[in-house]
N, C-alpha and C positions, 0 to 999 in steps of 0.2 A: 380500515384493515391495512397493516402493514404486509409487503412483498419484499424480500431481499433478492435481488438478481447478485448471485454467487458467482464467485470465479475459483482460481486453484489459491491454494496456501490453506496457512494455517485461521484467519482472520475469520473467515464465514463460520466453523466447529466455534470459538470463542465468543463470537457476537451474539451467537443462536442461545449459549451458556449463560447469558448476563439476563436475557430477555426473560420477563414474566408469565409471555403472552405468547404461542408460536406464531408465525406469520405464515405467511405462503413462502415457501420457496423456490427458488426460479435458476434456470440453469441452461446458459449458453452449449448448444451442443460439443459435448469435447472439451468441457472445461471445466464441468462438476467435481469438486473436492471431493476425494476417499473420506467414505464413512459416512457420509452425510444423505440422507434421503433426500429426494428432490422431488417436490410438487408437480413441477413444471419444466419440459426440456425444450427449449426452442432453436430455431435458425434465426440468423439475422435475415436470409429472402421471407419471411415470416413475420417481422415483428409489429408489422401494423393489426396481422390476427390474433397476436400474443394480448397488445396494449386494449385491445376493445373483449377480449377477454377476461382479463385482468378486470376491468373495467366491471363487466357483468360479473365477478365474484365479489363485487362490494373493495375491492381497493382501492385506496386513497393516497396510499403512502408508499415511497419507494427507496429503498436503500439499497447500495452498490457497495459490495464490499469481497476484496479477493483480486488477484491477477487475471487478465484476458489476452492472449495474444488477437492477436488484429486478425480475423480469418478471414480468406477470400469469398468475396460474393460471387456466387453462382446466376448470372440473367435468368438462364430458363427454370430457376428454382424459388424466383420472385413471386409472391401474389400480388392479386389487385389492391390488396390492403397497403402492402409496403411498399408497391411503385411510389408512391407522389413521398417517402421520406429517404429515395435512394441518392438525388443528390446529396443531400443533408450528412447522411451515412459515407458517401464518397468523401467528400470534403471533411470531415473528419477524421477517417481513418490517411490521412496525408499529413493529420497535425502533427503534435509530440502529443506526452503524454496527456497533460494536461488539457491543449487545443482538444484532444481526441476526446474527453469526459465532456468536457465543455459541451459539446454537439449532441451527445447521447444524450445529456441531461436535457438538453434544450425540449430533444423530442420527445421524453416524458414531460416534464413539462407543458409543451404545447400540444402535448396532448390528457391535461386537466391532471398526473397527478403531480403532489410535492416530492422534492428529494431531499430528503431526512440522513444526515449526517450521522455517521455509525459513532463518534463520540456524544451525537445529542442523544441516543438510543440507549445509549449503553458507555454512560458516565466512568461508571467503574474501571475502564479499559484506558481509560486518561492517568496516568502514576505525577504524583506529587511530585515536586520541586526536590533534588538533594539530591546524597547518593546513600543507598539505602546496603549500600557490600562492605564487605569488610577492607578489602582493598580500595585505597582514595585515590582520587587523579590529585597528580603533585603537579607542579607548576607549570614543567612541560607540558604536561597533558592539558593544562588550561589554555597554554600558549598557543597550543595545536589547534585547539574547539573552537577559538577566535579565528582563525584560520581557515578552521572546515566552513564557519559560518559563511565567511565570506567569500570561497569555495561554491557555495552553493546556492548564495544570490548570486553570483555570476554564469554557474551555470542555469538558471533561472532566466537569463534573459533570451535564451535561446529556449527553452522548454527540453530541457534535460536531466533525471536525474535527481535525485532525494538524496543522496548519498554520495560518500568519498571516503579514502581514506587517509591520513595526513602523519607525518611525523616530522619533527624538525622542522616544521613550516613547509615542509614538499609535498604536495598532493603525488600521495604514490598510485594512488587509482581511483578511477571514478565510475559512477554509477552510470549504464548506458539501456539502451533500449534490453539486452540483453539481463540485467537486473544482478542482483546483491549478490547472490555467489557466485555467477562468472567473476564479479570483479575481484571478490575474495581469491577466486579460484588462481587470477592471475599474479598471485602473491605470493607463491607456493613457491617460485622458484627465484625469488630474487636474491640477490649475491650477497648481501647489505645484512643479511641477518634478519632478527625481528623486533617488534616495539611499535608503536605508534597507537592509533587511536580511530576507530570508527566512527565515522560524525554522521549523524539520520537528523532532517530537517524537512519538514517542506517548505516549497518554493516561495518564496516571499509573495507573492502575487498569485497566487496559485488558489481555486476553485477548491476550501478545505469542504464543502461538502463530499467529495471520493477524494481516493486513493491517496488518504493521508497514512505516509509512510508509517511503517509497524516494524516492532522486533517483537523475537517471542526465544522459547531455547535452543530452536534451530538456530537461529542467528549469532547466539553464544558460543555455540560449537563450532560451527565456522569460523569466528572470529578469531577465537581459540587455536582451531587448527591455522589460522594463516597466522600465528603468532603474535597476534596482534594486545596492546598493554590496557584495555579497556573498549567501553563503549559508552558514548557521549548522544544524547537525544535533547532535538526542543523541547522545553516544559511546553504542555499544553496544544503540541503539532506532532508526535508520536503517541501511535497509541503501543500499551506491552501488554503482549498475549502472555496470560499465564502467568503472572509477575512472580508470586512468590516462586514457582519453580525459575524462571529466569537468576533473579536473586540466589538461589541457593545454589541452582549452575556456576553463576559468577564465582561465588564464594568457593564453588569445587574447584575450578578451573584455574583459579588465583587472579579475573579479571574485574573491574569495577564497572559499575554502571551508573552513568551521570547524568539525571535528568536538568537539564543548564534551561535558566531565567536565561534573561538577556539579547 
């Protein structure tokens, strides 16, 4: 039996859409996506009661899919179940993003089950190679994407960030603990005018079992309003929510979207 522990965004309503089979669904307190019913709602002083739960409902399999802010742990809200996993959970939550999945995973994990990749679950959510808009990235915009890429292996070695945005070869913003429309957000007033190009990648070295970056038409609309001249994804390390409505956003909006080999 599959379990998907949700977080916020649009990715958990999409993943849940691809699925043949429902699973159980599982839901950090305070972080459960609108719209979506949730099986299961827990604390992190909790989660050694959750996984032996889990356990006895026949699950095996576990997928992580959606945003979690880091919540504070409460001591006197600890069971005996989750004492013996709270360093583990301490030293985690002090990673980056990725140190931080890394740890979580461990402890399912080492605690008997598998973590099952929301692209291996749900293939469909992977978009082909090309650009599928009517608007194409012209040469700039290639020149940029080279750019973002290596943008983004650098921020990579510090554990930083899936995103940036680039024009002219200048990283005009980048992706921070704060996430994709802050950085957007910070774009709204620059003096410079607009153009450039959104580049989404994950981390070169980077745990693609979670939080392999996603766009969906939120992301378009944003991107849109910060004036920006397309939007550039790794083949095969983005997943796109909702694609033909994405595609046809682009096409409204007059922005391209380029899923880049390479």
């Amino acid at each position: 039996m599959l379990a998907l522990i949700v977080g916020s965004g649009d990715l958990p309503a999409a993943l849940l859409a691809e699925l043949d089979e429902a699973p159980l669904v599982c839901a950090l307190e305070g972080h459960a996506p609108d719209g979506l019913a949730i099986d299961v709602t827990f604390r992190l002083e909790r989660l050694g009661t959750v996984l032996a739960d889990l356990r006895t409902r026949g699950v095996r399999d576990i997928c992580l899919a959606g945003a979690i802010t880091r919540p504070a742990i409460d001591p006197a809200e600890i069971d005996d179940a989750t004492k013996p996993l709270i360093p583990v959970l301490q030293q985690a939550m002090m990673q980056g993003d990725d140190g931080a999945l890394r740890g979580v995973m461990r402890i399912f994990e080492n605690a008997g089950f598998t973590i099952r990749p929301a692209h291996d679950i749900a293939p469909g959510l992977v978009a082909a190679p090309g650009c599928a808009t009517i608007r194409q990235p012209v040469e700039r915009a290639q020149r940029d994407a080279e750019r973002g890429q290596a943008i983004i292996a650098a921020m990579s070695r510090v554990d930083v960030g899936q995103c940036c945005v680039v024009r002219d070869g200048q990283a005009l913003a980048i992706e921070t603990l704060f996430g994709t429309d802050w950085m957007l957000d910070s774009l709204r007033a620059r003096p410079d005018g607009s153009g450039g190009i959104l580049f989404k990648a994950p981390k070169p070295d980077q745990d693609r079992r979670a939080d392999l970056p996603a766009v969906g038409p939120h992301t378009v609309h944003r991107a849109a309003e910060a004036g920006l001249d397309g939007i550039v994804i790794a083949a095969g390390g983005v997943l796109v929510l909702h694609r033909a409505q994405v595609v046809a956003e682009c096409d409204r909006l007059g922005l391209f979207l380029w899923v880049r080999t390479g």
